[in-house]
ZALUM-917157 format. One record per atom (N, C-alpha, C, CB): x, y, z. Coordinates in steps of 0.2 Angstrom, whole numbers, plus 5000, padded with zeros to 4 digits. Glycine has a CB too. Example, Ala and Ser with C-alpha at 12.3 -4.5 7.8 and 13.67 -1.06 7.14 Angstrom:
REM residues 2
x;y;z
5066;4972;5039;
5062;4978;5039;
5066;4984;5039;
5057;4978;5045;
5064;4989;5035;
5068;4995;5036;
5064;5000;5039;
5070;4997;5029;
This chain:
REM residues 225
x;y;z
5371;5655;5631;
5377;5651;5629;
5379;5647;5635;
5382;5656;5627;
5377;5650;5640;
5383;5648;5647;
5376;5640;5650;
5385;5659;5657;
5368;5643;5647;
5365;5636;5649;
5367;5630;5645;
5358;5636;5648;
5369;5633;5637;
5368;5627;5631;
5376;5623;5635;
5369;5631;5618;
5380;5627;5637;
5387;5624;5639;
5386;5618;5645;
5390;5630;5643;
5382;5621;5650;
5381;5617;5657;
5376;5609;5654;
5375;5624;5665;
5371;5613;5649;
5368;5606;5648;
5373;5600;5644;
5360;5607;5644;
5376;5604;5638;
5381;5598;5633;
5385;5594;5640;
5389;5603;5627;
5387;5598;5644;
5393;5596;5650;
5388;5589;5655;
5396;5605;5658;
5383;5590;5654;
5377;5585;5659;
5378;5579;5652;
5366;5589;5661;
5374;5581;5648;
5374;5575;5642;
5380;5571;5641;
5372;5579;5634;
5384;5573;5642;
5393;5571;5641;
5393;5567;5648;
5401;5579;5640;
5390;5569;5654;
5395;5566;5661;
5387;5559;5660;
5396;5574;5672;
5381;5561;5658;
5377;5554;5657;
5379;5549;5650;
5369;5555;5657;
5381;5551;5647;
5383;5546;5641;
5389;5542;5644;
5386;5550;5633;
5394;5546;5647;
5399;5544;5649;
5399;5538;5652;
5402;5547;5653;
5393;5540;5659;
5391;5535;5667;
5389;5529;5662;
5383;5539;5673;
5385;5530;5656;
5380;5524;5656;
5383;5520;5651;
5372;5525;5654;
5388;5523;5646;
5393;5517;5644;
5397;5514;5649;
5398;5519;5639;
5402;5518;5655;
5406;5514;5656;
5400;5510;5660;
5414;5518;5659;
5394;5509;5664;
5390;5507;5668;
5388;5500;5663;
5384;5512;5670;
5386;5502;5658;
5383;5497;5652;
5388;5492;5650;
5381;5501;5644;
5395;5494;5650;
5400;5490;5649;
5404;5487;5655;
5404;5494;5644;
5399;5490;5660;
5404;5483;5667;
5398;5478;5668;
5408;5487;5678;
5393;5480;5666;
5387;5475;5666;
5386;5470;5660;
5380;5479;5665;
5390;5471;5655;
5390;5465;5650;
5397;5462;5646;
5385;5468;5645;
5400;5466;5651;
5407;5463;5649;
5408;5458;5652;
5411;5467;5650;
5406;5455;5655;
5408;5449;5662;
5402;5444;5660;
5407;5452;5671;
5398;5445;5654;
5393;5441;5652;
5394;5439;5648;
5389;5443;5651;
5397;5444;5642;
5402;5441;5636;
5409;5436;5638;
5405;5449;5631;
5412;5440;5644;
5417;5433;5647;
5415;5427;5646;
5419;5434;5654;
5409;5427;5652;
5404;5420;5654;
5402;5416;5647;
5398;5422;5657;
5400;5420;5642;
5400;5414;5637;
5406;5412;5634;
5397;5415;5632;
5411;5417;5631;
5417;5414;5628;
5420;5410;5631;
5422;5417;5627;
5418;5409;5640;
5422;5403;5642;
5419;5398;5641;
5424;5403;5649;
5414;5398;5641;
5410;5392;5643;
5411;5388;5634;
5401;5396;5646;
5409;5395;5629;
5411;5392;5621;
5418;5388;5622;
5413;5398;5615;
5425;5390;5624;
5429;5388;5625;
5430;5382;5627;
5431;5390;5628;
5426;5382;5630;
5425;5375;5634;
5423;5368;5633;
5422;5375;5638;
5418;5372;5629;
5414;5366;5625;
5418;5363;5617;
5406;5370;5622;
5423;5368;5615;
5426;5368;5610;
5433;5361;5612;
5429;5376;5609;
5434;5361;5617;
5440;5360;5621;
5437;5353;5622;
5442;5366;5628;
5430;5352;5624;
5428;5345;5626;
5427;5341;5619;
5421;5344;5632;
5423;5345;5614;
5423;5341;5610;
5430;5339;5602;
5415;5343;5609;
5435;5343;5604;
5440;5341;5602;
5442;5334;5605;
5444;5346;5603;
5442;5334;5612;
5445;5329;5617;
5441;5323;5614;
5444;5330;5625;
5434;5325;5613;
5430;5316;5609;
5433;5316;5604;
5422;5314;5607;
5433;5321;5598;
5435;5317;5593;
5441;5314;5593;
5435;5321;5587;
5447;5317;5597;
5455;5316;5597;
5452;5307;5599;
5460;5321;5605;
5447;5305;5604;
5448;5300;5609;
5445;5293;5601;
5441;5303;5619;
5438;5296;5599;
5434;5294;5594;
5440;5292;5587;
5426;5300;5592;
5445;5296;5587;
5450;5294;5581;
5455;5289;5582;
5454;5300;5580;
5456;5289;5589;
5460;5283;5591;
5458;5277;5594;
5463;5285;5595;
5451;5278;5592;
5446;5273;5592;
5445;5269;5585;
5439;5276;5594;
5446;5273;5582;
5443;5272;5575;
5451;5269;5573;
5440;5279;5570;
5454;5272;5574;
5460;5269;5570;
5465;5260;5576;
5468;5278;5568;
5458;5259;5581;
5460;5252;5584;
5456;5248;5578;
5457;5251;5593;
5449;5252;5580;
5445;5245;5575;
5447;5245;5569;
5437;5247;5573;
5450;5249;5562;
5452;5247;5556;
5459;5244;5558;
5453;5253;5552;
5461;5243;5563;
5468;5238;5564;
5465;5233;5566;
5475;5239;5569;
5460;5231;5570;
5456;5225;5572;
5453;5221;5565;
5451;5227;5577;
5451;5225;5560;
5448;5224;5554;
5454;5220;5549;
5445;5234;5551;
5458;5226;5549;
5464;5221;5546;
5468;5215;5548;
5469;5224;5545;
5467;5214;5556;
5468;5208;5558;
5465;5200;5556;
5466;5210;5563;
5459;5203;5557;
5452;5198;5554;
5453;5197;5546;
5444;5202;5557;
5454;5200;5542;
5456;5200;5535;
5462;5196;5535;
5456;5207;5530;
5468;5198;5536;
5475;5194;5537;
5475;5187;5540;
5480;5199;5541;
5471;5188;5545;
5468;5179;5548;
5465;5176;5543;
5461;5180;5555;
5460;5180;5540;
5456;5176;5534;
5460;5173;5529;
5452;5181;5529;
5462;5178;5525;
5469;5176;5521;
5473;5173;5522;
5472;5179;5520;
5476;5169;5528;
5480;5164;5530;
5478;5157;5529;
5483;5166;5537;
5471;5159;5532;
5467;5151;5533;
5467;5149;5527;
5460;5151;5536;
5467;5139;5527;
5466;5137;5522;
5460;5134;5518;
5469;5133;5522;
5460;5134;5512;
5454;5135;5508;
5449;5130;5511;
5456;5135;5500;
5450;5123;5515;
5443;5120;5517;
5442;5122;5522;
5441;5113;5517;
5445;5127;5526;
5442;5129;5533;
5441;5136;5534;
5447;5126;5537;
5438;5140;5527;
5438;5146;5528;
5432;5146;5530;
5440;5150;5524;
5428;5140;5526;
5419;5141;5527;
5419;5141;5534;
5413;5134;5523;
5419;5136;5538;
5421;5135;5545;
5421;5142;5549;
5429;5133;5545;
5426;5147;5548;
5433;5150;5549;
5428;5157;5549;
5440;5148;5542;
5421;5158;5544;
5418;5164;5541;
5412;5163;5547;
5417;5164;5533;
5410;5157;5546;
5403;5155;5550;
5405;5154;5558;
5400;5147;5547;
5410;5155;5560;
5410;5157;5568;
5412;5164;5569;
5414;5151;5572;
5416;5166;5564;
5418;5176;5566;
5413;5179;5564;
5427;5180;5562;
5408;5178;5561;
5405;5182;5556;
5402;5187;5560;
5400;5177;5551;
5399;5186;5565;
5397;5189;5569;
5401;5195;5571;
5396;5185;5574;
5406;5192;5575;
5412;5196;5576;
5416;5201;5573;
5415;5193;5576;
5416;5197;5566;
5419;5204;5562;
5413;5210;5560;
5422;5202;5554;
5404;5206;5560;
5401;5211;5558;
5400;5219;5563;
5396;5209;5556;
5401;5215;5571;
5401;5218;5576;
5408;5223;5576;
5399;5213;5583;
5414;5222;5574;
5419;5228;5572;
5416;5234;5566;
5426;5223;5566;
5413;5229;5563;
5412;5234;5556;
5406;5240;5559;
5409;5228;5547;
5402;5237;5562;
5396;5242;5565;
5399;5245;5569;
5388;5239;5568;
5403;5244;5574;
5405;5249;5579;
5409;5256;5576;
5411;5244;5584;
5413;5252;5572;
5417;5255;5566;
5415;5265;5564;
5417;5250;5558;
5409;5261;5560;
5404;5265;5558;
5400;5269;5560;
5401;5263;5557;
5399;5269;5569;
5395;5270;5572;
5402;5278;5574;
5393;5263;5577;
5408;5273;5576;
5411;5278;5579;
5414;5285;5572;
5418;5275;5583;
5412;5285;5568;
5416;5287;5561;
5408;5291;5561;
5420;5280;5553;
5403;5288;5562;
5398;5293;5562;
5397;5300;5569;
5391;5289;5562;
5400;5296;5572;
5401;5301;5579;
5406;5306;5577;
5405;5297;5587;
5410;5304;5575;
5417;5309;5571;
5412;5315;5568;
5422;5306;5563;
5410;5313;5564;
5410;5317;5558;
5402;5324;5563;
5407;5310;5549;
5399;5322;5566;
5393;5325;5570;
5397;5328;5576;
5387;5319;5573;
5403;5328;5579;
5405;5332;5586;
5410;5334;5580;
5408;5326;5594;
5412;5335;5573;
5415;5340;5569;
5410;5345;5569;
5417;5338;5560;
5405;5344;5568;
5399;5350;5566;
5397;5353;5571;
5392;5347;5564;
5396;5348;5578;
5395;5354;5585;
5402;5357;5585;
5392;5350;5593;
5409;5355;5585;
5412;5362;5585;
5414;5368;5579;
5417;5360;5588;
5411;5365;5574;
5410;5372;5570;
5405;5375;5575;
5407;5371;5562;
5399;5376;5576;
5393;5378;5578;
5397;5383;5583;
5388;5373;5581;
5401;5379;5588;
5404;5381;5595;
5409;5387;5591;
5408;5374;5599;
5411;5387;5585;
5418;5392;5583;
5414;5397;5580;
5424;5389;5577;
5408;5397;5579;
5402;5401;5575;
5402;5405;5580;
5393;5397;5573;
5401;5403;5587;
5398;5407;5592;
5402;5411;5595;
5395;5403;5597;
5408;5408;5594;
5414;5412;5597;
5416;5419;5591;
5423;5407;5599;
5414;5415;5589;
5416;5423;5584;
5409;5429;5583;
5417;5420;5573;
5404;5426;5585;
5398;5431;5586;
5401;5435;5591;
5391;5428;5588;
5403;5432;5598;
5404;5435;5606;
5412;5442;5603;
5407;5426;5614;
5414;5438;5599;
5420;5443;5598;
5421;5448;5595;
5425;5440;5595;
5412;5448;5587;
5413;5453;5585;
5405;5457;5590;
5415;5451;5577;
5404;5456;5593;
5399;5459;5596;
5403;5463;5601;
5394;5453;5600;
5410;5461;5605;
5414;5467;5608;
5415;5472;5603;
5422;5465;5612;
5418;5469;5599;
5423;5474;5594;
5417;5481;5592;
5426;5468;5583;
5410;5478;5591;
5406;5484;5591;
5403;5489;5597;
5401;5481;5588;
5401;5485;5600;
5400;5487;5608;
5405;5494;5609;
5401;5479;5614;
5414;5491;5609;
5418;5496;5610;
5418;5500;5605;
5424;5495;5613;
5417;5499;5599;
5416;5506;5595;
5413;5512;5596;
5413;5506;5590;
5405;5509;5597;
5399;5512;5599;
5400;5518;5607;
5393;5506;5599;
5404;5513;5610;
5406;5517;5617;
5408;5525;5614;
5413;5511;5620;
5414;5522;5610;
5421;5528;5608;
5417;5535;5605;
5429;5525;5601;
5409;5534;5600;
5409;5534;5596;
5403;5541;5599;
5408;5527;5592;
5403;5548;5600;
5401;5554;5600;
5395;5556;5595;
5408;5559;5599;
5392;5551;5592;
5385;5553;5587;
5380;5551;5590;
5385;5550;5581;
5382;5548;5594;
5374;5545;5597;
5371;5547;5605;
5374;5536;5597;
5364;5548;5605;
5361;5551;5609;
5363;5546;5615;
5355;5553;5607;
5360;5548;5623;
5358;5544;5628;
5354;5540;5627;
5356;5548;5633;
5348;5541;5625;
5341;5536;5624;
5344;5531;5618;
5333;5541;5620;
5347;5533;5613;
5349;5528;5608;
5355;5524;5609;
5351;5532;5602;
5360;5528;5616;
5363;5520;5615;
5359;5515;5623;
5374;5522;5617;
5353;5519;5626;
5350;5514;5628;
5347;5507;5624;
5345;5518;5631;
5343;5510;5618;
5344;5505;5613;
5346;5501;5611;
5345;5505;5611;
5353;5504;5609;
5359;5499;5608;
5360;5495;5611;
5363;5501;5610;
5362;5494;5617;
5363;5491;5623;
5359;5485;5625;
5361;5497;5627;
5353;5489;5627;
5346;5484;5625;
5346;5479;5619;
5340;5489;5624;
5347;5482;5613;
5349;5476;5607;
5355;5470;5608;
5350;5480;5601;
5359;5474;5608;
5365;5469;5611;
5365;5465;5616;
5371;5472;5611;
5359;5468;5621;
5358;5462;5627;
5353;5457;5626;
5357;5465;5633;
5347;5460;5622;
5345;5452;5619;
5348;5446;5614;
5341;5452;5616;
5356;5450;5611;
5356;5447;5608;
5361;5441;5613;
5358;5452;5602;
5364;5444;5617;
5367;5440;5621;
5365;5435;5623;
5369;5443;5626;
5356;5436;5628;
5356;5431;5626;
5353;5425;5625;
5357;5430;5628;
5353;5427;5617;
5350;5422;5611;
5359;5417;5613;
5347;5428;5599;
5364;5421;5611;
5371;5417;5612;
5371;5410;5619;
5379;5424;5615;
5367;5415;5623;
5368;5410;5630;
5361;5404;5628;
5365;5416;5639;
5356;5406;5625;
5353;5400;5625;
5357;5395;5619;
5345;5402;5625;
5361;5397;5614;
5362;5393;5610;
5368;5390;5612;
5362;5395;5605;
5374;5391;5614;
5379;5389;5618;
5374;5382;5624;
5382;5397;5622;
5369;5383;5626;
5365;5379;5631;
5363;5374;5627;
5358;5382;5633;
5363;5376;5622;
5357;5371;5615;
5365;5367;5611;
5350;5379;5606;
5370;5369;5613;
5377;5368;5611;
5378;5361;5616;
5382;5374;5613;
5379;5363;5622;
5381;5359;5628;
5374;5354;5629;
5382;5365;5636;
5368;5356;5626;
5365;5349;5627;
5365;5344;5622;
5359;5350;5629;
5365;5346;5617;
5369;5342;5610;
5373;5338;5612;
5373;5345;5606;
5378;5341;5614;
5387;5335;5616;
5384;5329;5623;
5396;5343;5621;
5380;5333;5627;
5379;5328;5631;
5372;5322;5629;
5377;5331;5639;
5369;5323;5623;
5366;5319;5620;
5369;5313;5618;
5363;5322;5616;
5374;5314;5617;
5379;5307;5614;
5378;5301;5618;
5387;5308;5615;
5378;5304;5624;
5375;5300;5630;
5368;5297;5632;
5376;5303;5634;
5363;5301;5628;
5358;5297;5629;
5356;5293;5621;
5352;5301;5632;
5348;5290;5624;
5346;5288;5618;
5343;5292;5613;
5343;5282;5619;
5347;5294;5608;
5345;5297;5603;
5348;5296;5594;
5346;5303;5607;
5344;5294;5589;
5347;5292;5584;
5351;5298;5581;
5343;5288;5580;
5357;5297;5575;
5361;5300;5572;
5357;5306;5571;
5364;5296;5568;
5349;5304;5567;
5342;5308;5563;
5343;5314;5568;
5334;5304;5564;
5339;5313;5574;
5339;5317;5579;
5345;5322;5581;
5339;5313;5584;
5349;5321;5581;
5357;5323;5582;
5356;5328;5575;
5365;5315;5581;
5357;5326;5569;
5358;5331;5563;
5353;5334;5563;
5360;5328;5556;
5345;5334;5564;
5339;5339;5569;
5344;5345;5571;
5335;5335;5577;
5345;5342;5576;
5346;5349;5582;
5350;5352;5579;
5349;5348;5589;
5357;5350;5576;
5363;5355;5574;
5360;5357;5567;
5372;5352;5574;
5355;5358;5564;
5353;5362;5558;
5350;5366;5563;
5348;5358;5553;
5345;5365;5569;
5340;5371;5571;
5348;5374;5576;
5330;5368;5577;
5351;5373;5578;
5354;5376;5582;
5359;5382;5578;
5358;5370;5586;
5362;5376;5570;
5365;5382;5566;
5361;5387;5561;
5370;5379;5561;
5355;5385;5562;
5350;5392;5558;
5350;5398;5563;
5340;5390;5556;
5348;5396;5572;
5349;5400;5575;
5355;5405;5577;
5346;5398;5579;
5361;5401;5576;
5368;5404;5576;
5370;5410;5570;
5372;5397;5576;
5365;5408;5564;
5368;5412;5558;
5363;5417;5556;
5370;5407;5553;
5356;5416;5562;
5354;5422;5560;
5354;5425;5564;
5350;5423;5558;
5356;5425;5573;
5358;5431;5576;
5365;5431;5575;
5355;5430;5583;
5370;5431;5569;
5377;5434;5567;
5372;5439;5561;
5383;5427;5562;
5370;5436;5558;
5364;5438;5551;
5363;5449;5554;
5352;5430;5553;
5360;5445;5561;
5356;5450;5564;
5361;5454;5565;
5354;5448;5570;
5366;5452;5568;
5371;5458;5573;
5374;5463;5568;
5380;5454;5578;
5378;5458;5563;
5381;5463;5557;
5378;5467;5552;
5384;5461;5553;
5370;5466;5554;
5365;5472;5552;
5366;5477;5554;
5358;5470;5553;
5363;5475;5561;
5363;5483;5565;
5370;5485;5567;
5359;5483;5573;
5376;5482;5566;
5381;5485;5566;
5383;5490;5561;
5384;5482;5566;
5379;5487;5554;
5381;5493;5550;
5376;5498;5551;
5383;5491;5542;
5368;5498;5552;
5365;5502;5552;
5369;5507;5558;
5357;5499;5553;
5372;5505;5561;
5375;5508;5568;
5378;5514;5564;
5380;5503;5573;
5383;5511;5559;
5393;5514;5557;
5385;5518;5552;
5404;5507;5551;
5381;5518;5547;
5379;5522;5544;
5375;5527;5548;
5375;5520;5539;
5371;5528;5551;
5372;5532;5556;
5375;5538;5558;
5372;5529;5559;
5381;5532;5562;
5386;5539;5563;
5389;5542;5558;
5391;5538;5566;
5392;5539;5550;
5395;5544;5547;
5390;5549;5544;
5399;5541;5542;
5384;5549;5544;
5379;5553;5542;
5377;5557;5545;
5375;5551;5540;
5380;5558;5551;
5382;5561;5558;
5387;5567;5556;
5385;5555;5565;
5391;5564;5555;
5399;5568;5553;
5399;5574;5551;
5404;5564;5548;
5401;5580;5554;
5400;5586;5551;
5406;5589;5548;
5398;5590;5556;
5410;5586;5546;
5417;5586;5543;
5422;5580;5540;
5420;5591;5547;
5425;5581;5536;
5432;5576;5534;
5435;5572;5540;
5437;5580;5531;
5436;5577;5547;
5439;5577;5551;
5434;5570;5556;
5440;5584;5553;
5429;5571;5557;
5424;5568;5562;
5424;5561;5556;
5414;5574;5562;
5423;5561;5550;
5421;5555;5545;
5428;5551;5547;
5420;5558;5536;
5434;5554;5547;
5440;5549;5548;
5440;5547;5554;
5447;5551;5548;
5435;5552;5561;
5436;5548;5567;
5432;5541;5566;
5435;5552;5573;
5426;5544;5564;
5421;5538;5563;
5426;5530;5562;
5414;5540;5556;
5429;5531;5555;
5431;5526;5550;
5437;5524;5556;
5434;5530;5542;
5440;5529;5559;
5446;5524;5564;
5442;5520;5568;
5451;5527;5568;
5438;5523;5570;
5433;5518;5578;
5430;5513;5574;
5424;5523;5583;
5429;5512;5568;
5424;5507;5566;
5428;5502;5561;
5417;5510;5562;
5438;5502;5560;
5439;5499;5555;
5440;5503;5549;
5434;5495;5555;
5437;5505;5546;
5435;5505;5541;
5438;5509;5536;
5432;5506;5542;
């Protein structure tokens, strides 16, 4: 009795060590991305804010050139069309161009709000599993190990995030652009896909663990539920 005692008391002081150890090793990792998501969230609000007050110069330049039109008199619009024509068609493409930039830096920051909520609910599990008395040493090695690849599938997509936005800047067509943020949001929704898998294989687990009513409501408070 007094060995089964001394070894429970060893198993309890290494589960202990290696969560709170496991969670100062990847807590500061999961920081490192949410800032960095933040950030990216934060710049590409600033283009669209910047791209909307763009858009709404050119549709006042647009109505300029129509109101000009409309004033002019009827033998000198032929005139009047054959020298702006150019002009107004170069408004109308710019126009177009920027209203297509809108609508593509909307989509990279969904992607960017995808990922913040992956990192967010990735803690919320992590500290469950910490609190959570059913699972062996070797299994929350596991654990651990899974949520740290999963981390970083986050870091390379967040990467694949940030190189997107700075593509605006090179030469690359609209085609290209809606490419990437399809492969970028298949990869975002199946390592979410992924996580809330093994999160619930996780919560089933432990309640199948539970050796009473009492253990089953602790489970359910650590997990929500």
């Amino acid at each position: 009795m007094m060995k089964r005692s001394c070894w429970a008391g060893i198993v309890f002081l290494m589960v202990f060590s290696f969560s709170s150890s496991g969670a100062q090793a990847q807590e500061p990792v999961t920081e490192i991305i949410r800032r960095g998501i933040v950030k990216v969230i934060r710049a590409v609000d600033l283009k669209i804010q910047r791209m909307q007050n763009e858009t709404l110069w050119l549709q006042n330049a647009q109505k300029a050139l129509e109101n000009t039109l409309s004033k002019t008199r009827l033998e000198e619009i032929t005139g009047w069309v054959t020298k702006q024509r150019d002009l107004y068609q170069d408004y109308y493409d710019q126009l177009w161009r920027v209203k297509s930039a809108i609508s593509l830096y909307a989509e990279i920051r969904e992607l960017t709000r995808k990922q913040l909520r992956i990192v967010q609910a990735y803690k919320v599990a992590w500290a469950g599993v910490r609190k959570d008395q059913h699972f062996t040493v070797q299994e929350l090695v596991y654990i651990s190990d899974t949520y740290t690849g999963m981390l970083k599938q986050c870091l390379n997509n967040l990467q694949q995030v940030q190189s997107l936005v700075q593509s605006f800047t090179l030469e690359m067509t609209d085609g290209q652009r809606m490419g990437m943020i399809s492969n970028i949001a298949d990869d975002i929704d199946r390592n979410y896909s992924d996580l809330k898998a093994f999160n619930v294989r996780n919560v089933q687990i432990s309640l199948s663990r539970a050796r009473d009513e009492q253990e089953l409501e602790v489970v359910r408070m650590i997990y929500g539920l």
